[in-house]
C-alpha positions as CSV (number, residue, x, y, z in Angstrom):
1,X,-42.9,-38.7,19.8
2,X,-39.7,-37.4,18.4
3,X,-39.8,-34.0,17.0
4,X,-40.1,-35.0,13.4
5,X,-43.7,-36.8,14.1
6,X,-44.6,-34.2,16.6
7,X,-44.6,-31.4,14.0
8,X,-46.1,-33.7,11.1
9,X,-49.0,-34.5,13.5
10,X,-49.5,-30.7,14.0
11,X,-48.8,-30.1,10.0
12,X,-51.1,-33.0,9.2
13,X,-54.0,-31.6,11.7
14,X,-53.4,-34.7,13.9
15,X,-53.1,-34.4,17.3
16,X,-49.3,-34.4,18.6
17,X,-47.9,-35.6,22.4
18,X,-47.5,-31.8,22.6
19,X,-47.4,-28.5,20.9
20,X,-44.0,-28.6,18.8
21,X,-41.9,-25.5,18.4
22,X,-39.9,-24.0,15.9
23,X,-38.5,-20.3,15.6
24,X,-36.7,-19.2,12.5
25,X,-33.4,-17.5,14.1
26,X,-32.2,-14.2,12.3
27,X,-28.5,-14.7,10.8
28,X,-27.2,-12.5,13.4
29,X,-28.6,-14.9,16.1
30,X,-26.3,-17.6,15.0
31,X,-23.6,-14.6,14.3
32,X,-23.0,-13.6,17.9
33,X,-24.2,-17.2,19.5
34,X,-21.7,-19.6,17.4
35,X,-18.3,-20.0,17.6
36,X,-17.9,-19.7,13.7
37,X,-17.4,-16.6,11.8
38,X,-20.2,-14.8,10.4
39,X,-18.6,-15.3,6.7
40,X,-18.5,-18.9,7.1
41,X,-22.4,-19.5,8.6
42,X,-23.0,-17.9,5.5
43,X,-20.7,-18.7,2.8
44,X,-20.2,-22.2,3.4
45,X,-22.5,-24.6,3.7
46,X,-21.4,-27.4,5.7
47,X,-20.5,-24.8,8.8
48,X,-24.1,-23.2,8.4
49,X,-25.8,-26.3,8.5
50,X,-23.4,-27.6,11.7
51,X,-24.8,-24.1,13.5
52,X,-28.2,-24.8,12.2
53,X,-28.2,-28.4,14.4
54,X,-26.5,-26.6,16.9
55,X,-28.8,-23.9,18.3
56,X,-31.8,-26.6,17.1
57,X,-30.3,-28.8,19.8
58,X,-29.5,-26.2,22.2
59,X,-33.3,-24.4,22.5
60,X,-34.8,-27.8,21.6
61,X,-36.7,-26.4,18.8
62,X,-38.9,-29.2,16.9
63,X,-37.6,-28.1,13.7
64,X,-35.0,-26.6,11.4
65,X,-35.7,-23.7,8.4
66,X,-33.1,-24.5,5.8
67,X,-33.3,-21.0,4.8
68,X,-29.8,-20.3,2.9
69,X,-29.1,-22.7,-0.3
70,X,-26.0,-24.8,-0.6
71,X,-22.7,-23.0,-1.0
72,X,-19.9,-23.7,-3.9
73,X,-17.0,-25.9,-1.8
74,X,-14.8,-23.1,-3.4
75,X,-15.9,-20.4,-2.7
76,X,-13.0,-18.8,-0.8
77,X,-10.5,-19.2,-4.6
78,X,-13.2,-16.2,-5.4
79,X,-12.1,-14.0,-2.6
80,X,-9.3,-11.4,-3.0
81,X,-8.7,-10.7,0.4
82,X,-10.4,-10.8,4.0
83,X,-9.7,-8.5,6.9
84,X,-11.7,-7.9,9.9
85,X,-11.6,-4.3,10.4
86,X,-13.3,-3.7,14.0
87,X,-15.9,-5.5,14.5
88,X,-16.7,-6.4,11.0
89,X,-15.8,-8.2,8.8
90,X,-14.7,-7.5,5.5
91,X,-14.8,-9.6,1.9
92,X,-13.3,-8.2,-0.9
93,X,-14.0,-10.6,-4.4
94,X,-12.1,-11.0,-7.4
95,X,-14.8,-9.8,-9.4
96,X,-15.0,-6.3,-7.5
97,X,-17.3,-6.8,-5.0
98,X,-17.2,-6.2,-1.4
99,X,-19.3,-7.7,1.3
100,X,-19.4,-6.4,4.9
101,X,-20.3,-8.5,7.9
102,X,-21.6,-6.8,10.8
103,X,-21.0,-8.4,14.1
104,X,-25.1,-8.8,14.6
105,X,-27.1,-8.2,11.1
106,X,-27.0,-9.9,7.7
107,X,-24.2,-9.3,5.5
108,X,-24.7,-6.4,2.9
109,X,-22.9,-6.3,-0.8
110,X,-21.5,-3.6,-2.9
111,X,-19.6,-2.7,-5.8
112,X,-16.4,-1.0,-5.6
113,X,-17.0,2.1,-3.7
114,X,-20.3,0.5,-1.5
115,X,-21.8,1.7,-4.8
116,X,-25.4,0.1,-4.2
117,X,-25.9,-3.4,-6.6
118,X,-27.2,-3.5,-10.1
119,X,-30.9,-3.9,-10.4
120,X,-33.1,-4.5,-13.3
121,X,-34.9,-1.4,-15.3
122,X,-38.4,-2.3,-15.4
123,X,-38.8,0.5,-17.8
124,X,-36.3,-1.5,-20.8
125,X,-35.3,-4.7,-18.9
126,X,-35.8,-7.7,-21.9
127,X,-37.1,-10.6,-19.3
128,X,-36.1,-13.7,-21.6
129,X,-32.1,-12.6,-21.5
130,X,-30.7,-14.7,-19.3
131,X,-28.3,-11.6,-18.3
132,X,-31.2,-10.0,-16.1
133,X,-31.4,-12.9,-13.9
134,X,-27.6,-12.7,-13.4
135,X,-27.5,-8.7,-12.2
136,X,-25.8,-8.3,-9.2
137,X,-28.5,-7.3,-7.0
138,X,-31.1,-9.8,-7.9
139,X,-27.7,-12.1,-7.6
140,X,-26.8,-11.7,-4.0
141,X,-30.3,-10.9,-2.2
142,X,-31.9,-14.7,-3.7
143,X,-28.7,-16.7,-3.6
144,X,-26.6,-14.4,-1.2
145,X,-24.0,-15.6,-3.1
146,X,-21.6,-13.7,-5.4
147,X,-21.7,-15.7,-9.0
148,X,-23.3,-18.6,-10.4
149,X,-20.3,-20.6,-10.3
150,X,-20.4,-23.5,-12.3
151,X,-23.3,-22.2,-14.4
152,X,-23.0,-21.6,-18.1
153,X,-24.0,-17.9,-18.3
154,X,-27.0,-18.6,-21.0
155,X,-28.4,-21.4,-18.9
156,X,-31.8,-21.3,-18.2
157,X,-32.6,-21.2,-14.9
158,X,-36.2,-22.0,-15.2
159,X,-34.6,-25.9,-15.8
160,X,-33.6,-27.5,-12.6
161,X,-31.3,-29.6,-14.8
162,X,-28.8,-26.0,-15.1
163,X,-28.4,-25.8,-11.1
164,X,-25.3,-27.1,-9.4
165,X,-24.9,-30.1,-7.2
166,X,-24.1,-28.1,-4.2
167,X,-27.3,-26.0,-4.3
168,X,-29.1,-28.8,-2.3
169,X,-26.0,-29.6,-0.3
170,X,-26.8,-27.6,2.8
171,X,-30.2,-29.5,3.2
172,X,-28.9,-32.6,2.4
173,X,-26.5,-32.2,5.3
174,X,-28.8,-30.9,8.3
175,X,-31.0,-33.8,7.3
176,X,-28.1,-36.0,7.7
177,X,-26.9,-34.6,11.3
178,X,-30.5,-34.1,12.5
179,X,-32.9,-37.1,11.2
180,X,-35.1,-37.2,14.2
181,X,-36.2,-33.4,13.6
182,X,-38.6,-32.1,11.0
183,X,-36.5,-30.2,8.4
184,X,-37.3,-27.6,6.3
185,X,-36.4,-26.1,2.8
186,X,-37.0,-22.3,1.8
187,X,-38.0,-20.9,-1.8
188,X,-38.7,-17.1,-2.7
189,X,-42.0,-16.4,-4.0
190,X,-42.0,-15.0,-7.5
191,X,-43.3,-11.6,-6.1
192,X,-40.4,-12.0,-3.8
193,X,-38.3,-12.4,-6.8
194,X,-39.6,-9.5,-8.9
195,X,-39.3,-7.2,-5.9
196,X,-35.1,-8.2,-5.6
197,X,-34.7,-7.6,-9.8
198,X,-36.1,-4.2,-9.8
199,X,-35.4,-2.8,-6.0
200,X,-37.8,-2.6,-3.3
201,X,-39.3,1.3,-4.8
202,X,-38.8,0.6,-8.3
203,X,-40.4,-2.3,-8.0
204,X,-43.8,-0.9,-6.5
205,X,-43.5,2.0,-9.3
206,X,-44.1,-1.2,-11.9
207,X,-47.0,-2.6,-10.5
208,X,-48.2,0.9,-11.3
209,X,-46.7,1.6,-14.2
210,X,-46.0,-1.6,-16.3
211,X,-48.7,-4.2,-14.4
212,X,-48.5,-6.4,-17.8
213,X,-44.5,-6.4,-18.0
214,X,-45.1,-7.7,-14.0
215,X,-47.4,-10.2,-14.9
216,X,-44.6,-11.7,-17.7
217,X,-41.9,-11.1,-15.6
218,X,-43.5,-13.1,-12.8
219,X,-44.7,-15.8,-15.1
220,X,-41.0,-16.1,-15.9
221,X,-39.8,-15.9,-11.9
222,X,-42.2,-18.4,-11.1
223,X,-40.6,-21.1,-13.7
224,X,-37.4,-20.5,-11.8
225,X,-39.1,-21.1,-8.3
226,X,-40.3,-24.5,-9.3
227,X,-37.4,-25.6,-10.4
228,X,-35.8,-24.7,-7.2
229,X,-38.8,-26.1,-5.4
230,X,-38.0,-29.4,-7.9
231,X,-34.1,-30.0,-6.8
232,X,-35.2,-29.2,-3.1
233,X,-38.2,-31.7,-3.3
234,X,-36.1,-34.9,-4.4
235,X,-34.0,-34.2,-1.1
236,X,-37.6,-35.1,0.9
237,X,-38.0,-32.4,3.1
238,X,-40.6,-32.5,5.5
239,X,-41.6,-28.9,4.0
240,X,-40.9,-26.3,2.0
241,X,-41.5,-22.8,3.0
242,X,-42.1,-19.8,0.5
243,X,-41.0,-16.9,1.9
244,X,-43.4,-14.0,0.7
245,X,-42.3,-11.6,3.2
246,X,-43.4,-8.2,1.5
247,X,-46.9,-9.3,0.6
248,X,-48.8,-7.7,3.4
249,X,-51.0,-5.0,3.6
250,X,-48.6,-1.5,4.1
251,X,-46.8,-2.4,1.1
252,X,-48.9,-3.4,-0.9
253,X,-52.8,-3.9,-1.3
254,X,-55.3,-6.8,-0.8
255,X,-56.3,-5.8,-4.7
256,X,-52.6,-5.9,-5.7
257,X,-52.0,-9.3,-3.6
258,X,-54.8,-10.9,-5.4
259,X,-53.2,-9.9,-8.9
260,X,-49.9,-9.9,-8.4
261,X,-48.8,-12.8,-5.6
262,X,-51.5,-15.4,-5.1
263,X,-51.6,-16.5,-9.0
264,X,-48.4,-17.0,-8.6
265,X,-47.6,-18.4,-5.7
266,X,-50.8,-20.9,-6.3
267,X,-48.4,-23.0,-8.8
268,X,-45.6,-23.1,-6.1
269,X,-47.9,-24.7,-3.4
270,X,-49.4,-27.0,-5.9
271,X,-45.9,-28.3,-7.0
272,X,-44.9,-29.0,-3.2
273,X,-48.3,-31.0,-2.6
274,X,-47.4,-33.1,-5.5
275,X,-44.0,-33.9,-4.8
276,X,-44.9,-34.4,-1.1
277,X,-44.2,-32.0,1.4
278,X,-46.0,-29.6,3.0
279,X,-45.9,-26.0,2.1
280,X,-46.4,-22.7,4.2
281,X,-46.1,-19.6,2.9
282,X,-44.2,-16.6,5.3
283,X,-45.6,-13.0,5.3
284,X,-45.1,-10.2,7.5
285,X,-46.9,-7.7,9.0
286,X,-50.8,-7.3,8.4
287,X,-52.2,-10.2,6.7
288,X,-55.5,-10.5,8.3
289,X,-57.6,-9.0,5.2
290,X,-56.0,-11.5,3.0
291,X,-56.4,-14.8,5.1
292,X,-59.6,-15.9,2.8
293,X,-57.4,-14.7,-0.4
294,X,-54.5,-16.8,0.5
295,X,-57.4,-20.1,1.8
296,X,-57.8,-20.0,-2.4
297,X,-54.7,-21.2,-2.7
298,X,-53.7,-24.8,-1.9
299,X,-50.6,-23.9,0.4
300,X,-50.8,-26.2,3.6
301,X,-50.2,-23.6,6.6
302,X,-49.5,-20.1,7.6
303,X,-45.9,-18.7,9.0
304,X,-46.0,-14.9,10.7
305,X,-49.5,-13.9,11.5
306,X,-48.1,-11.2,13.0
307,X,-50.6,-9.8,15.8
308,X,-51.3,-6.2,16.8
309,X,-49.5,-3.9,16.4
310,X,-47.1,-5.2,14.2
311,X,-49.6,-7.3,12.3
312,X,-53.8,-7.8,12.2
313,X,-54.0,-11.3,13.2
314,X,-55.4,-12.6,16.5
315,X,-54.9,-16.3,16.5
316,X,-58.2,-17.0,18.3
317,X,-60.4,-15.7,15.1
318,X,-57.8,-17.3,12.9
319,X,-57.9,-20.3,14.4
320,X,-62.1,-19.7,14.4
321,X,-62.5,-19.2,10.8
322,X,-59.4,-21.1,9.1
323,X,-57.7,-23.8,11.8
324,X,-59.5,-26.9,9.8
325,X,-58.0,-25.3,7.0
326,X,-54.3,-24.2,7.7
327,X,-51.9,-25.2,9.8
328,X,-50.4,-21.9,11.8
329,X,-46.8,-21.8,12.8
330,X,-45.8,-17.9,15.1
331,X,-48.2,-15.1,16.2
332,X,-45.9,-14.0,19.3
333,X,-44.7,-10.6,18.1
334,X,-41.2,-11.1,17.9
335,X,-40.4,-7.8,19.1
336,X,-42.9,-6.5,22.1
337,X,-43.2,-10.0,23.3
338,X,-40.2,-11.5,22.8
339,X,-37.2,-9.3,22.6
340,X,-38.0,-6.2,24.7
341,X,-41.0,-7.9,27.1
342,X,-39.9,-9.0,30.4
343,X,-40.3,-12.0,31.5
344,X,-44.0,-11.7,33.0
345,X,-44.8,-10.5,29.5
346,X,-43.3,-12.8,27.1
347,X,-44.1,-15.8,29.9
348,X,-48.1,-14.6,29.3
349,X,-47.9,-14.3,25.5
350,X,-46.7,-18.0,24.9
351,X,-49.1,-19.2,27.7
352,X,-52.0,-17.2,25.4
353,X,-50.6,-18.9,21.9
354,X,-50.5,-22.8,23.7
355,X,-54.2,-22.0,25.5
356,X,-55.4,-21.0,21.9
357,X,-53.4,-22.6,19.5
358,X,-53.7,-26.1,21.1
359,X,-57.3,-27.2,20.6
360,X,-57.4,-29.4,17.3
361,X,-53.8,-29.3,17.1
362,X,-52.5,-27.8,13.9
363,X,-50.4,-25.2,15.8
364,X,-46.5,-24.8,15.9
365,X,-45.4,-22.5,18.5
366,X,-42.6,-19.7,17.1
367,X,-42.0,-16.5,16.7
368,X,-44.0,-14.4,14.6
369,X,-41.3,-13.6,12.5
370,X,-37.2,-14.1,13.0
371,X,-36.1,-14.0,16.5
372,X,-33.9,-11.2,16.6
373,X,-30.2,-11.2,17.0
374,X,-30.1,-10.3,20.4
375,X,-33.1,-12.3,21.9
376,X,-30.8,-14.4,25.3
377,X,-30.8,-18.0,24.5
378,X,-32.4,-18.5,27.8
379,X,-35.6,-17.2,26.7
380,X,-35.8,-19.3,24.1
381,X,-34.9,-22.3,26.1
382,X,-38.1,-21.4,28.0
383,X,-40.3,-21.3,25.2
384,X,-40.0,-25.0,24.5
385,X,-40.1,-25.3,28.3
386,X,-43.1,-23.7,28.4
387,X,-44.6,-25.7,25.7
388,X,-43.5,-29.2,27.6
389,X,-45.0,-27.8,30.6
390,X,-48.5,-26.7,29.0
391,X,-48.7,-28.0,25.5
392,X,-49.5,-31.6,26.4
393,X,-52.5,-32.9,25.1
């Protein structure tokens, strides 16, 4: 099997030559293991999606998480001027912005002064101006980008038909470099959404304080996610991921996560299915009490599931109660297991995952959730070792 039918046999509950892997890398794990600059891996697209096949090939991962969209071709005519100033680099845009690279973390955006970015008020925002969905901090932290160019300011972006060419272009071009290997797209859920347009606190303070302006704002977000999940679909990916990845308990409640994120995310999933691929739905940290809420939903499979003590999911009773249902992709705890465990320790965690997450197939070996930046490339090489070794069926 090449790695494209190995990871639909595991998606598809069929059973696979072996157990496939994929790990979502952090940005900074293509930052310091790439030749390219951090500011191109993320502002153009064609160089991210070269890394993308690059470390894929390198670690022999089974798959690759699209998880930046397309880039303008010009987006360098926006910049006023670059420096790197130490170790960082440093963007300054026409339009007053400033973005700083560090050497090892995602890039982070400010107005002039590193005056934080615009967010929504929750308390007077109007959610059918087209305006609030261009605010600077909703801007940057969904399309990590620093204008819709291209885009007529009152276009609506809850019609795929106002998006530009280029949004796509990034998937369109791994798929093209790497059609032996199971690619996949990324979407924001709408909770996702709501939580980048008001900020992280303010946004919590509105589930409490304006839960019906929520529910009409996320009504609104989710229009704007299936379009996205519309141009992305015509591309054929073999998936689509919705990244959900403050929807677990500690932030907020299983009460609020069945009100606020599965009605919404329910649509999403629903759209994938019928356009084709599969969907999976990524949430960190402790899902376990919400497993059964998110089986009501008709997404395919489950990224994270986070174990102790980052997370509440042991694979063997997820795999007991819902493995005929989902399809599980992670569970090695990227940080006590992966990054700081030595190598008897991380060796025994991925044995544990391939002894349980093997029988019936439906398991993708990965990460819990990114591997961090400074995770040795070696130890990832011997994860899909390890998985040729003992995965076999």
């Amino acid at each position: 099997m090449n790695s494209k039918e190995r990871m639909a046999a595991a998606m598809n509950h069929r059973q696979p030559d072996r157990v496939p892997v994929m790990c979502q890398l952090a940005l900074g794990h293509y930052f310091l293991n790439c030749d390219a600059r951090p500011s191109q891996v993320w502002f153009d697209g064609g160089t991210f999606a070269k890394v993308l096949v690059e470390l894929q090939r390198a670690y022999a991962f089974d798959g690759i998480l699209v998880n930046l969209p397309g880039r303008p071709p010009d987006w360098k005519d926006h910049l006023k001027s670059h420096q790197q100033v130490g170790n960082r680099e440093h963007l300054c845009w026409k339009s007053g912005l400033e973005t700083i690279f560090p050497p090892d973390d995602n890039a982070q955006t400010y107005r002039p002064g590193q005056a934080p970015l615009e967010r929504a008020d929750y308390r007077s925002v109007d959610i059918d101006d087209p305006a609030t969905y261009r605010l600077s901090g909703y801007l940057w932290n969904t399309w990590h980008a620093p204008e819709l160019w291209g885009i007529d300011p009152q276009a609506d972006l809850r019609d795929s038909a106002a998006y530009p060419a280029w949004f796509t272009n990034t998937l369109q071009e791994v798929q093209h470099l790497a059609p032996d290997v199971s690619i996949h797209a990324e979407v924001f859920s709408p909770f996702t959404h709501l939580m980048e347009l008001f900020g992280y606190e303010q946004g919590l303070l509105a589930l409490l304080d304006e839960p019906d302006k929520c529910h009409k704002t996320l009504s609104v977000l989710t229009r704007i996610v299936l379009a996205q999940v519309h141009l992305y679909a015509a591309c054929r990916p073999d998936a689509i991921l919705v990244s959900s990845a403050f929807a677990g308990a500690g932030f907020i409640s299983r009460g609020m996560y069945e009100e606020f994120v599965a009605p919404y995310e329910d649509p999403v999933f629903r759209a994938i299915r019928r356009h084709g691929p599969k969907s999976y739905v990524h949430t960190c940290g402790a899902i376990g009490d919400r497993l059964d809420l998110m089986s009501k939903t008709a997404v395919d499979g489950i990224d994270t599931l986070d174990p102790p003590p980052l997370g509440t999911v042991h694979l063997d009773e997820a795999k007991s109660r819902y493995g005929q249902r989902f399809f599980f992709k992670g569970n090695l705890d990227a940080v006590n297991e992966m990054l700081n465990a030595d190598d008897q320790t991380f060796e025994h965690a991925v044995e544990e995952r391939i002894r349980i997450g093997k029988p019936g197939s439906g398991y993708i070996l990965s990460s819990a959730c990114s591997v961090a930046p400074h995770v040795k490339p070696e130890r990832l090489k011997r994860l899909t070792a390890l998985a040729t070794q003992l995965g076999r069926y």
